[in-house]
LOBA-290837 format. One line per 2 residues: number of its first residue (from 1); their letters; for each residue y, z, x of N, C-alpha, C. Coordinates in steps of 0.1 Angstrom, whole numbers, padded with zeros to 4 digits. Layout:
NUM) A) Y:Z:X:Y:Z:X:Y:Z:X  ...;
This chain:
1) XX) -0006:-0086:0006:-0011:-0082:0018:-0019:-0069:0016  -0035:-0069:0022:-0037:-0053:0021:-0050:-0053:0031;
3) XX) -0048:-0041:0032:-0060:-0033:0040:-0074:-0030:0035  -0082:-0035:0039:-0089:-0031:0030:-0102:-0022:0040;
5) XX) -0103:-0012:0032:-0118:-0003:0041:-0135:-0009:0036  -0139:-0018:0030:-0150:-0017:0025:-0145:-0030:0015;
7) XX) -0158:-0040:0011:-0160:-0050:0008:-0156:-0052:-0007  -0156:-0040:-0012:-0152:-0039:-0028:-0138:-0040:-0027;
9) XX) -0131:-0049:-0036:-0123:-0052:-0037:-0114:-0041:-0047  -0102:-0032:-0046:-0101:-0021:-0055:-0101:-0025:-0070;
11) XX) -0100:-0017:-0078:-0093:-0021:-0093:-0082:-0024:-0092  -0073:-0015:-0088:-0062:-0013:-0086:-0057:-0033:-0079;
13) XX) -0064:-0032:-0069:-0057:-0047:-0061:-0061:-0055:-0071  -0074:-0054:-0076:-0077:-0067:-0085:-0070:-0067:-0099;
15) XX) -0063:-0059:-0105:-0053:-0057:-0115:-0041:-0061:-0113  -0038:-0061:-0095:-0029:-0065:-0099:-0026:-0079:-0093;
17) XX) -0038:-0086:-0085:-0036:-0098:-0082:-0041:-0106:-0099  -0047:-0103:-0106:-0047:-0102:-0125:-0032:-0110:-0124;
19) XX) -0024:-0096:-0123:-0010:-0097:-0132:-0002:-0109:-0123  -0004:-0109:-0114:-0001:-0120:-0103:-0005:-0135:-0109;
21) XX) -0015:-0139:-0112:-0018:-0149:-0120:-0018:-0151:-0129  -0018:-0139:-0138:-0008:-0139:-0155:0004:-0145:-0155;
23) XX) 0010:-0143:-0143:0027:-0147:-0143:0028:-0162:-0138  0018:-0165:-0131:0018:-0184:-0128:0021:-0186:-0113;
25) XX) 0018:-0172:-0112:0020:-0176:-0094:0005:-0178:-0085  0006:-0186:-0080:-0002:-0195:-0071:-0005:-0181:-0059;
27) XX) -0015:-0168:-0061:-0017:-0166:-0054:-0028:-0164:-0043  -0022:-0153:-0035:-0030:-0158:-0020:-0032:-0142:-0014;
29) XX) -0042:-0136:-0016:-0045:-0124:-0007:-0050:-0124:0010  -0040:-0118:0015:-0043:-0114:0028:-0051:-0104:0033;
31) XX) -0064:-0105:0033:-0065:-0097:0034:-0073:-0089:0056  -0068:-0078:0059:-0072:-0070:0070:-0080:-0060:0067;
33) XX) -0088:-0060:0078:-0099:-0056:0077:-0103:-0057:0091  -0116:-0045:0092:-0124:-0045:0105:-0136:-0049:0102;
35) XX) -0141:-0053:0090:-0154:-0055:0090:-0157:-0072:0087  -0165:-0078:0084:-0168:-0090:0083:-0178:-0096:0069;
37) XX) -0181:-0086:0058:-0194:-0089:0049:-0178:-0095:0044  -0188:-0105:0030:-0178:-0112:0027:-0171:-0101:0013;
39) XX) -0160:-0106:0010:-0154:-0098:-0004:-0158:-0099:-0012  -0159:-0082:-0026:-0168:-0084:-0036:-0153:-0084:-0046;
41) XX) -0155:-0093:-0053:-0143:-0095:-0066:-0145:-0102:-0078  -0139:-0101:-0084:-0145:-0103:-0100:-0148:-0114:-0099;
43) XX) -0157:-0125:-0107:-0159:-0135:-0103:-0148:-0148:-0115  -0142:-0136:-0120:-0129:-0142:-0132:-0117:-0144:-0118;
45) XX) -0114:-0133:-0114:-0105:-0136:-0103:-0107:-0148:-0089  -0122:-0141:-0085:-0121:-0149:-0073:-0117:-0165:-0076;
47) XX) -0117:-0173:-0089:-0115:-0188:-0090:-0104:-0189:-0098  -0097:-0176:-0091:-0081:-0178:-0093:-0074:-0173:-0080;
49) XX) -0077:-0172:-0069:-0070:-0162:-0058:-0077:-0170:-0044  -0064:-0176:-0036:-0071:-0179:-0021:-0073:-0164:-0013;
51) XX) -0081:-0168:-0006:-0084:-0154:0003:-0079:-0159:0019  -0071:-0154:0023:-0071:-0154:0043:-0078:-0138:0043;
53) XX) -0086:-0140:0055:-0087:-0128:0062:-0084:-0128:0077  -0079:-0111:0078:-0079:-0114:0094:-0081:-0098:0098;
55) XX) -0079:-0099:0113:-0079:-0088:0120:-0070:-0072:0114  -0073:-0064:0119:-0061:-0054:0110:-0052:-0048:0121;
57) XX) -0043:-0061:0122:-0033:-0063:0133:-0022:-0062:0127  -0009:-0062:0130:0003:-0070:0128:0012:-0066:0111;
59) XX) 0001:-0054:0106:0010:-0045:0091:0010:-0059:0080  0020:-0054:0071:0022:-0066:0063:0028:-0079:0066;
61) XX) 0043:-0078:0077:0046:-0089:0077:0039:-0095:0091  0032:-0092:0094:0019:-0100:0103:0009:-0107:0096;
63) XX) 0008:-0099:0079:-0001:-0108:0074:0005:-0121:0064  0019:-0115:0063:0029:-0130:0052:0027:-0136:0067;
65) XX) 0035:-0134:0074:0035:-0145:0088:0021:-0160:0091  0014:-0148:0088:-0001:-0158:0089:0000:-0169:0073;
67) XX) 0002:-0162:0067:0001:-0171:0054:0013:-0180:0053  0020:-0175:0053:0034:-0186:0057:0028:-0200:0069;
69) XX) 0024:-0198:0074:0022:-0203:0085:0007:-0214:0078  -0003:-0205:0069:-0013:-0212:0064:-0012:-0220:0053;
71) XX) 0002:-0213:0045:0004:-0220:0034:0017:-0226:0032  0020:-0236:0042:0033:-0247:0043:0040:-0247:0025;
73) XX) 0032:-0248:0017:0040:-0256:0005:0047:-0243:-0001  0042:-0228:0006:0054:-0215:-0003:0070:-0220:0006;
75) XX) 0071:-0223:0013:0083:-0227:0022:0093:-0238:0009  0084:-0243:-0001:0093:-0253:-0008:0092:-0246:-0022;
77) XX) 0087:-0234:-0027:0086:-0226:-0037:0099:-0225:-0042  0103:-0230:-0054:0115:-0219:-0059:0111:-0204:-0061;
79) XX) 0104:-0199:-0064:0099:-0185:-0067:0088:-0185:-0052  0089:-0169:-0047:0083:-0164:-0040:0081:-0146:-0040;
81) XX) 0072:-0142:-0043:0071:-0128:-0040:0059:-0125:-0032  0063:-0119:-0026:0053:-0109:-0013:0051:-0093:-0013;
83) XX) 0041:-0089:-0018:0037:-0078:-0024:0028:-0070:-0008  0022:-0057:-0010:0011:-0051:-0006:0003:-0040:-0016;
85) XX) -0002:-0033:-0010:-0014:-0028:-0022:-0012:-0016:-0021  -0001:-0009:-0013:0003:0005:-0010:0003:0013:-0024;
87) XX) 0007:0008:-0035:0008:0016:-0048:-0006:0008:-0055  -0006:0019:-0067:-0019:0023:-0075:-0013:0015:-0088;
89) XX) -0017:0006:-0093:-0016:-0001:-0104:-0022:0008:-0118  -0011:0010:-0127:-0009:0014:-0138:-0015:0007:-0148;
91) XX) -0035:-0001:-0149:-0034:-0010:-0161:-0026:-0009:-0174  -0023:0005:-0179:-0021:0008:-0188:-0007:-0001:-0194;
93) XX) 0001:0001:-0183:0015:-0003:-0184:0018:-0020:-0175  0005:-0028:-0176:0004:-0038:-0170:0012:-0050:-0178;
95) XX) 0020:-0048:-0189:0033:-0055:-0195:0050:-0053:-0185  0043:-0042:-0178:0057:-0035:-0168:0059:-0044:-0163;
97) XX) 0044:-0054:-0159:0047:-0062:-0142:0055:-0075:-0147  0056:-0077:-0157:0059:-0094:-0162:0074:-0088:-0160;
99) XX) 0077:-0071:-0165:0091:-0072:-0169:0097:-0067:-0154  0093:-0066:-0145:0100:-0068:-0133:0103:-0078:-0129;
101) XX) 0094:-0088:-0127:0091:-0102:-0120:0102:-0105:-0130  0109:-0103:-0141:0121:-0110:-0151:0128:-0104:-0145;
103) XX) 0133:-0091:-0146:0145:-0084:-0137:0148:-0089:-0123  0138:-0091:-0117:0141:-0100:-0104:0146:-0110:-0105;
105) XX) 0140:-0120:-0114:0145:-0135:-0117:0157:-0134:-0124  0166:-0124:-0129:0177:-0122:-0135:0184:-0116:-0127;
107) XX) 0182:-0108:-0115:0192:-0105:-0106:0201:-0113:-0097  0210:-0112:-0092:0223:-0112:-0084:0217:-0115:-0069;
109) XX) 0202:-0114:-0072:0203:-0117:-0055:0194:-0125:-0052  0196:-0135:-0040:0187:-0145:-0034:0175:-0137:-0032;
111) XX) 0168:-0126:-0027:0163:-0120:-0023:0162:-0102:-0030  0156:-0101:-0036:0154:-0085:-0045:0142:-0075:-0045;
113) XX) 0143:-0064:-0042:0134:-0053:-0039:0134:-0045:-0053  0121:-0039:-0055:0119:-0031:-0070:0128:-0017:-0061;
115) XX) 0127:-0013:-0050:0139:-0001:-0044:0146:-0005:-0031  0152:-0001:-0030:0159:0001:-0015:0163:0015:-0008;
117) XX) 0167:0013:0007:0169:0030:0012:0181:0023:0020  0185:0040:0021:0196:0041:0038:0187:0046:0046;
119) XX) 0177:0047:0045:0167:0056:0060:0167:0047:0073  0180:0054:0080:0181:0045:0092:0192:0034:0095;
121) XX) 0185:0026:0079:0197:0015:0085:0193:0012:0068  0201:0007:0062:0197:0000:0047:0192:-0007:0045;
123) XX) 0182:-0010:0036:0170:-0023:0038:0161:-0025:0028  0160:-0031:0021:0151:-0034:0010:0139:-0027:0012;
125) XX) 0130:-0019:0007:0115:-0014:0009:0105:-0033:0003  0097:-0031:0015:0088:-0045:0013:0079:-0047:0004;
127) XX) 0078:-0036:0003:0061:-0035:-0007:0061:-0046:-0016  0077:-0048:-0023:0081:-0057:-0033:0091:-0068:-0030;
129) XX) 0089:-0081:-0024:0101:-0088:-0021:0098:-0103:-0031  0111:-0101:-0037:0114:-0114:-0044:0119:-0125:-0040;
131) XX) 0118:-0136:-0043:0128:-0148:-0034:0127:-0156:-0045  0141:-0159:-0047:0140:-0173:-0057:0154:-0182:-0056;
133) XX) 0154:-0195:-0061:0157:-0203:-0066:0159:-0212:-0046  0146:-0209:-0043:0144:-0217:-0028:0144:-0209:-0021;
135) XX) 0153:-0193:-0019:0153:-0186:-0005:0146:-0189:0004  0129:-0183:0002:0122:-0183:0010:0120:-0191:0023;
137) XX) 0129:-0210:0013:0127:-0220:0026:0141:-0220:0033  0148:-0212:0036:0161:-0212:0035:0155:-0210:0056;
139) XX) 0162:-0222:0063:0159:-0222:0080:0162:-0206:0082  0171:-0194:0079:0168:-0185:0086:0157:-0173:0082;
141) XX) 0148:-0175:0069:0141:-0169:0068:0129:-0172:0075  0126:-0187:0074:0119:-0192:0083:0115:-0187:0096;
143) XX) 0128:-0188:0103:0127:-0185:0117:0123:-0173:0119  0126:-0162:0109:0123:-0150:0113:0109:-0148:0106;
145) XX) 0102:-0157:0096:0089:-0153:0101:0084:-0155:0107  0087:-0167:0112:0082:-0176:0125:0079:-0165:0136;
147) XX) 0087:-0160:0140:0088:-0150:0149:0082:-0131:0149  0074:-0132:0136:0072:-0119:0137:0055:-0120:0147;
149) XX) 0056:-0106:0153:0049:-0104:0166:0044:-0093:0158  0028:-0090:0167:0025:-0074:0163:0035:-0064:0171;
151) XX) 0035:-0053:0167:0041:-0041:0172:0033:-0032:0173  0036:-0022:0182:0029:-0013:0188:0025:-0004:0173;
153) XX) 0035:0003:0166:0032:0015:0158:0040:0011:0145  0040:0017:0137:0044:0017:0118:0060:0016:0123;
155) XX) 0066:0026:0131:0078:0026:0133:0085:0016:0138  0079:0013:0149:0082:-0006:0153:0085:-0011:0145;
157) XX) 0072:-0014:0135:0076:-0026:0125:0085:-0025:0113  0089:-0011:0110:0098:-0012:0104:0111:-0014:0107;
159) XX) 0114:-0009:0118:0130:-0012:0126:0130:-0030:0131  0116:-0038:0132:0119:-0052:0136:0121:-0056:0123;
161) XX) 0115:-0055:0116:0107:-0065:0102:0116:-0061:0094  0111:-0047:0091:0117:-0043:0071:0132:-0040:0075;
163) XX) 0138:-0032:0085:0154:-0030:0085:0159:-0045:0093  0145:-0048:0100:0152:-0064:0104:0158:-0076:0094;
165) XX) 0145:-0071:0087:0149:-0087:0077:0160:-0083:0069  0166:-0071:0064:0179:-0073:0056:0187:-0073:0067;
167) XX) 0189:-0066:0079:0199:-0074:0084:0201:-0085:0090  0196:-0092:0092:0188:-0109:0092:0200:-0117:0080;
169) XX) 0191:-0113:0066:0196:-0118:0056:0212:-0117:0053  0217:-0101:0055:0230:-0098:0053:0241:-0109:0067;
171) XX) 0237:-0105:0074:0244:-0116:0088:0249:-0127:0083  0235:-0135:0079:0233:-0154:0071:0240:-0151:0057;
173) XX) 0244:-0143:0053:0250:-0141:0037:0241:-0142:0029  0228:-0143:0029:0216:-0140:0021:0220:-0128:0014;
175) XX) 0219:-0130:0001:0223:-0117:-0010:0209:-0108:-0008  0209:-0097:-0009:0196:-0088:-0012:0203:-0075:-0019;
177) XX) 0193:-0073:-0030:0191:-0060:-0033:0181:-0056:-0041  0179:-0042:-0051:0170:-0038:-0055:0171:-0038:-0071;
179) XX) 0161:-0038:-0078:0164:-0036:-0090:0167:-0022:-0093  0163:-0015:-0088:0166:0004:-0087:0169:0005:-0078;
181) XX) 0181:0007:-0070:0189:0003:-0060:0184:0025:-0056  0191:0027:-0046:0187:0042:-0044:0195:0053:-0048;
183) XX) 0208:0049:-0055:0211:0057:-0063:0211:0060:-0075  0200:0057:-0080:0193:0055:-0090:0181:0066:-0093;
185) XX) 0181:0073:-0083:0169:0088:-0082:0178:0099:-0076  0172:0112:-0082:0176:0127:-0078:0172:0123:-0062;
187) XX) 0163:0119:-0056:0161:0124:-0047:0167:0120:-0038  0172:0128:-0027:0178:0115:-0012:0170:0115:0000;
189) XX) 0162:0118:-0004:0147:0112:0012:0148:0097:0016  0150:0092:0006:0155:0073:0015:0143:0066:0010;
191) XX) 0136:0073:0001:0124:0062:-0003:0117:0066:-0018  0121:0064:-0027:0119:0063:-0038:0103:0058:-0041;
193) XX) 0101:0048:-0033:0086:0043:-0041:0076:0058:-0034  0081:0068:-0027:0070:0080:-0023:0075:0093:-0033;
195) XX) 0090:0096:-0028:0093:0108:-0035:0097:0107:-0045  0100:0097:-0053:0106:0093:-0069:0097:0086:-0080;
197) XX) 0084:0087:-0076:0077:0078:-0080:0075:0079:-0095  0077:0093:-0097:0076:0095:-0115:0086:0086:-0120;
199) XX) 0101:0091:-0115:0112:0087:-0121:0111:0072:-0122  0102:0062:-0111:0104:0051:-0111:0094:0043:-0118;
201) XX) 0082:0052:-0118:0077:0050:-0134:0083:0046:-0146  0091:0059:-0150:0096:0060:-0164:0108:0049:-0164;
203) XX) 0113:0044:-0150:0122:0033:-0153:0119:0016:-0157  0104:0020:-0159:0097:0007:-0160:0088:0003:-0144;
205) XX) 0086:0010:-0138:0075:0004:-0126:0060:0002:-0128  0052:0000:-0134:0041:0002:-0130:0029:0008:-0122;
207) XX) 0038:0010:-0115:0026:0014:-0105:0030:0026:-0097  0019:0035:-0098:0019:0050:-0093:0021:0054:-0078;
209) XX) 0030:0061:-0076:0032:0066:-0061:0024:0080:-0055  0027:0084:-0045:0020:0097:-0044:0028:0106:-0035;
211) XX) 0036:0115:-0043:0044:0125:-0030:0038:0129:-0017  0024:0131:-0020:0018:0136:-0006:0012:0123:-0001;
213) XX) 0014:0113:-0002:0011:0104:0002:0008:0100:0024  -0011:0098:0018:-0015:0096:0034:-0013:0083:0036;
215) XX) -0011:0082:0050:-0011:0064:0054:-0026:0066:0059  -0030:0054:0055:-0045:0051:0058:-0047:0041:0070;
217) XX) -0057:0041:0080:-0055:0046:0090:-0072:0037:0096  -0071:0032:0107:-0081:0026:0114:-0081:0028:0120;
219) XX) -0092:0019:0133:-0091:0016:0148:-0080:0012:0150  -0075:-0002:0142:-0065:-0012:0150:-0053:-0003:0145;
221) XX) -0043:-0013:0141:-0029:-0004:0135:-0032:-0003:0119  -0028:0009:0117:-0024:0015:0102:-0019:0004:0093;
223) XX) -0025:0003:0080:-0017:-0004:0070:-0005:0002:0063  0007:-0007:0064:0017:-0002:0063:0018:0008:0049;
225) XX) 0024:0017:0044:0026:0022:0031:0042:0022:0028  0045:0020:0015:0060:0017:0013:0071:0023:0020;
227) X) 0076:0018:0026:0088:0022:0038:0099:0015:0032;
C-alpha cells in the first residue's frame, strides 16, 4: 500500500517491491493518489508488479480491502504479506528482506509483525503483516476485511483496523506476534518502527525509520505512517 505525491515511483518503493519479487511473491501495489498521469516505474519492474489505483481514501487497510476484494486468489495463498511504504529501504542491506520474510515463516505465529506495541491496546504495527500456512483465508479474517470502511482520521483507523485486527485475531485464537516483539528496545514510546529505528536496524531490519518523523499529508486522508 502507498501514497503516492507525484508519478515517479520512489527508489525506495521500487526497491522494495524488487525484494518483493525476489522472494516469489506475486505482487500487487496499491497504490493512492490525487492525481491521474499514469505511473513512472522501471520498466524491469513494471512486467513484474500489478498496479490498482485509487482514491487517497480509506489509509492502508482501505487499500488491502480493495485488493483483497480485486484479488480473490490471495484469499487461497498459503503465504501472505501486506506491507506499506512508510519506511525508507536500505538497498544496501536488501539481503535483510529475504532474512525477515524467513523469520516470519519460522515463527510461532499464524499471523507476525517485524514489531509490536502496548500503545493503547496491544497490537501488531501493520506496516509489516505476515500470514502463513493459509491464515489470511481463514472466514474471520475475511470478514474483517470485508468490512473495513473509511474513517474519519489516522486515529480512527488505528483503534478499528490496527488495534482491531489483533483483537479480532486474539478472540478467534489466531496466534499473532512480532519478530521484535517490544521488549526488545530501550525505548517505551509503544512504537519501535519511529523511536527505535537504529536499534531495529542493527537487529536485522532493513529499512530506515525517522525519530522526527512527518506524516505526509493531502487533501483526502493522510497516508498512514507506522503505528
Amino acid at each position: 500500500a502507498s501514497y503516492l505525491v507525484s508519478p515517479q515511483i520512489s527508489e525506495s518503493l521500487q526497491s522494495t517491491i524488487k525484494s518483493l519479487v525476489d522472494q516469489g511473491f506475486t505482487t500487487v501495489l496499491i497504490a493512492a493518489s490525487d492525481f491521474h498521469e499514469p505511473l513512472r516505474i522501471s520498466n524491469e519492474l513494471e512486467k513484474s508488479v500489478s498496479v490498482i489505483r485509487k482514491p487517497n481514501l480509506g489509509y492502508d487497510f482501505g487499500s488491502w480491502a480493495i485488493a483483497n476484494a480485486l484479488v480473490p486468489n490471495a484469499r487461497h495463498a498459503s503465504e501472505v504479506l501486506l506491507m506499506n511504504d512508510s519506511l525508507y529501504f536500505n538497498n544496501k542491506k536488501s539481503y535483510q528482506f529475504a532474512e525477515t520474510v524467513r523469520k516470519a515463516n519460522d515463527s510461532s505465529f499464524d499471523v507476525t509483525s517485524v514489531t509490536d506495541s502496548f500503545l493503547h491496546s496491544y497490537h501488531l504495527q501493520s506496516y509489516f503483516l505476515h500470514f502463513k500456512n493459509g491464515a489470511f483465508g481463514l472466514k474471520e479474517i475475511q470478514r474483517f476485511m470485508n468490512r473495513v470502511r473509511p474513517q474519519q482520521d489516522r486515529d480512527a483507523v488505528i483503534f478499528a483496523y490496527e488495534i482491531g485486527f489483533s483483537l479480532m485475531a486474539r478472540k478467534y485464537g489466531i496466534t499473532i506476534g512480532a519478530i521484535y516483539p517490544w521488549n526488545s528496545f530501550k525505548s517505551d514510546k509503544g512504537n519501535a518502527s519511529i523511536h527505535s529505528w537504529r536499534e531495529l536496524m542493527n537487529l536485522g531490519w532493513p529499512f530506515r525509520g525517522n525519530g522526527d518523523f512527518q506524516f505526509r499529508r493531502s487533501s483526502g486522508n493522510p497516508h498512514t505512517a507506522p503505528v
